[in-house]
C-alpha angles and dihedrals in degrees: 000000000000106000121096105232096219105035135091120237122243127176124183132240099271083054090062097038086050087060101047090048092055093045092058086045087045091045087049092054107035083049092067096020095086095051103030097098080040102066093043097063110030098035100031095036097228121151119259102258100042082061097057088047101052078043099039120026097029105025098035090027082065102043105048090027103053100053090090087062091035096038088058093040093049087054092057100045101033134254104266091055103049092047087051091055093038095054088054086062100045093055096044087046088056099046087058107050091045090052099035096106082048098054114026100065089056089046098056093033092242114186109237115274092022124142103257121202105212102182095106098060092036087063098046089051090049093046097057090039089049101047091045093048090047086052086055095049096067105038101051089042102040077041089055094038086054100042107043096070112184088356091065079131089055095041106048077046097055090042090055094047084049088057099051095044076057087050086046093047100042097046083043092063100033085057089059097036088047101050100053106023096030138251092293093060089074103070094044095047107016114043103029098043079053085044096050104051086054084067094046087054090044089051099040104032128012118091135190106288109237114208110274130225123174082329100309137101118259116241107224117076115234117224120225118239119226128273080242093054098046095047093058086048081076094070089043095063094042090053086073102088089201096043089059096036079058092054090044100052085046090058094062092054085053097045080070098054096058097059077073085075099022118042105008096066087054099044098051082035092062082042093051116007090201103051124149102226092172090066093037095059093049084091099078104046092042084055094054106049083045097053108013089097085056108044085052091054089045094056109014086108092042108092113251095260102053088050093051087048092063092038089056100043090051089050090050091049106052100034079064087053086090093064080080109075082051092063102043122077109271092356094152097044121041116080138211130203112235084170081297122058106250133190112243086231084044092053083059098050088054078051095057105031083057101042086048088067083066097061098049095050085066102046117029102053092056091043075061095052101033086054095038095054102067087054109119103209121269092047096061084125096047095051102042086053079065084057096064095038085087087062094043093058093051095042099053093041097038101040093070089033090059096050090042089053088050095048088053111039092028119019104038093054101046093050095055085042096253133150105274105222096183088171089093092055098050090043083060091050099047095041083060091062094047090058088047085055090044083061102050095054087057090043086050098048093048085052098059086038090059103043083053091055 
């Protein structure tokens, strides 16, 4: 436990600016993330699996994945530096991908009503996107981790409400901009104008975080280490074999989570083919800023690994709350209104995608902590990009598995105008969560073993 029981919690200035600047860079991303895979397949016309892929394994697999280079690099050249630079990216990254079908024709020269092949400029659009967002990762969190002092529990617990209020705020927007100006328009005037006043605060406002005890600055300077020495500090950390089983058993809880971007909006898509998953995926984030406070005072005297394990057994379960419509007589294809008309199969998946939000309260916030607190300082930004590396592997090997599980059990099928069974393909999913718990048990108890030798 980090908090200190009788004392009142005080952050400085640079803690606050950190979250809003990650709240405008979440609100840029969650305003295009529901419809990402989306607008790959249905306006651009890619497979599938093509599209989890371009959203999984290249946009999320840089993002989560380059923090350990950024990260290192942030830490040399500063924070403020490395977000300015990021924010630039972001923005460019999203103006591409909202004009693309403006702009590419003309550029190849493409004959009207022509079949028109968009990867090149998609991945143009994600790579930017992904290395900027993999500059941002580092910096807020190795920023939180340095300025909340004795309150790190608190404070990863107020960072994560602040992402989800951007979540809130990003898919809010891109509900009203979409459905009047088209999917496209999200990217051009949702995600990069979110993306631009993050640079505006970056520029104005943040300044480098100084390290953070009981509110006030530590006295000592803390001399950065070389891009050369932090570099070979990677190696260091992987040498530990616990350290890295513990990476890899976090992956497969997250494996889970990006379904949520992957596989879910296909799959409701193929349910309903008008469904709002901007609105459907509210849930999750609305869960977490109302109940983020009190998950963290739940569990803020719980150890981090007790309090991953029930976030990853409620995820489990509930993810394997959508084998159900399967089961039941019509399940995937009666509807119900809600105030809107909703498949059955569709009502689950909100379910899910809600109940989910429980068990990530629980978890992620504590990955961050767990990870954070065997930081030494000076390499706040190396060691938080491990914090998101859990999230990279899944993401680059869940992404295309996702939209290969939805081509077999659902669109396949349905396209030879056979009976869809997607049972099989949630029972995959959620076996996979139950392995990752399987995994935590044995982390925990070498752990225990350990701490008694």
């Amino acid at each position: 436990m980090t908090d200190a029981p009788d004392a009142k919690a005080k952050f400085p200035r640079t803690f606050w600016t950190a979250n809003v600047i990650e709240l405008f860079e979440r609100a840029a991303y969650y305003s295009m993330a529901s419809f990402m895979v989306i607008f790959l397949v249905e306006t651009l016309g890619m497979r599938p699996a093509t599209a989890t892929l371009l959203n999984g394994t290249v946009l999320w697999g840089l993002i989560y994945f380059l923090p350990i280079v950024s990260g290192t690099l942030a830490d040399k050249f500063g924070f403020r530096r490395s977000l300015t630079v990021s924010f630039v990216l972001i923005a460019l990254g999203y103006l591409i991908l909202g004009n693309l079908q403006k702009v590419w024709p003309g550029l190849i020269g493409a004959k009207a009503g022509a079949a028109i092949d968009f990867t090149v400029p998609v991945v143009l659009g994600i790579v930017l996107v992904g290395i900027g967002g993999s500059i941002v990762k580092p910096c807020i969190a190795g920023t939180i981790q340095k300025t909340s002092g004795q309150w790190k529990t608190l404070g990863f617990g107020i960072f994560y409400m602040v992402i989800n209020i951007g979540s809130i705020t990003g898919r809010s927007i891109s509900y009203i901009i979409r459905t009047n100006l088209g999917i496209p328009a999200i990217f051009t005037y949702a995600a990069s104008a979110f993306a631009l006043i993050g640079l505006v605060v970056t520029a104005l406002i943040y300044r480098e975080p100084q390290y953070v005890a009981d509110g006030k600055p530590d006295a000592p300077a803390v001399k950065k280490r070389t891009v050369g020495e932090a570099l070979l500090g990677i190696f260091v950390v992987l040498g530990n074999i616990r350290f890295v089983f513990f990476i890899i058993v976090i992956s497969l809880f997250w494996f889970l989570y990006i379904q949520l971007y992957n596989l879910m909006p296909l799959y409701m898509r193929h349910l309903d083919p008008n469904a709002p998953m901007d609105l459907y995926t509210l849930a999750n984030p609305i869960m977490i800023v109302a109940f983020q406070l009190l998950i963290t005072k739940i569990s803020k005297k719980w150890k981090p690994i007790r309090s991953i394990l029930v976030g990853v057994g409620v995820t489990t379960v509930f993810m394997l709350l959508n084998v159900v419509p399967a089961l039941l007589p019509g399940g995937l294809t009666k509807s119900i209104n809600l105030g809107l008309v909703i498949p059955v199969a569709g009502v689950f998946l909100i379910l899910s995608i809600a109940s989910m939000a429980v068990g990530e309260m629980f978890a992620s916030p504590r990955i961050y902590e767990y990870i954070g607190s065997i930081a030494p300082k000076g390499q706040e930004g190396l060691f938080m990009g491990y914090a998101n590396l859990p999230l990279a592997l899944a993401s680059m090997i869940g992404g295309p598995i996702g939209g290969r599980l939805f081509e077999i059990y659902v669109k396949q099928p349905a396209a030879a105008g056979k009976p869809v069974n997607p049972a099989p393909m949630w029972l995959i999913i959620g076996g996979i969560g139950l392995v990752s718990l399987v995994g935590l048990f044995i982390y925990d108890s070498w752990l225990k073993k350990a701490a008694k030798a």
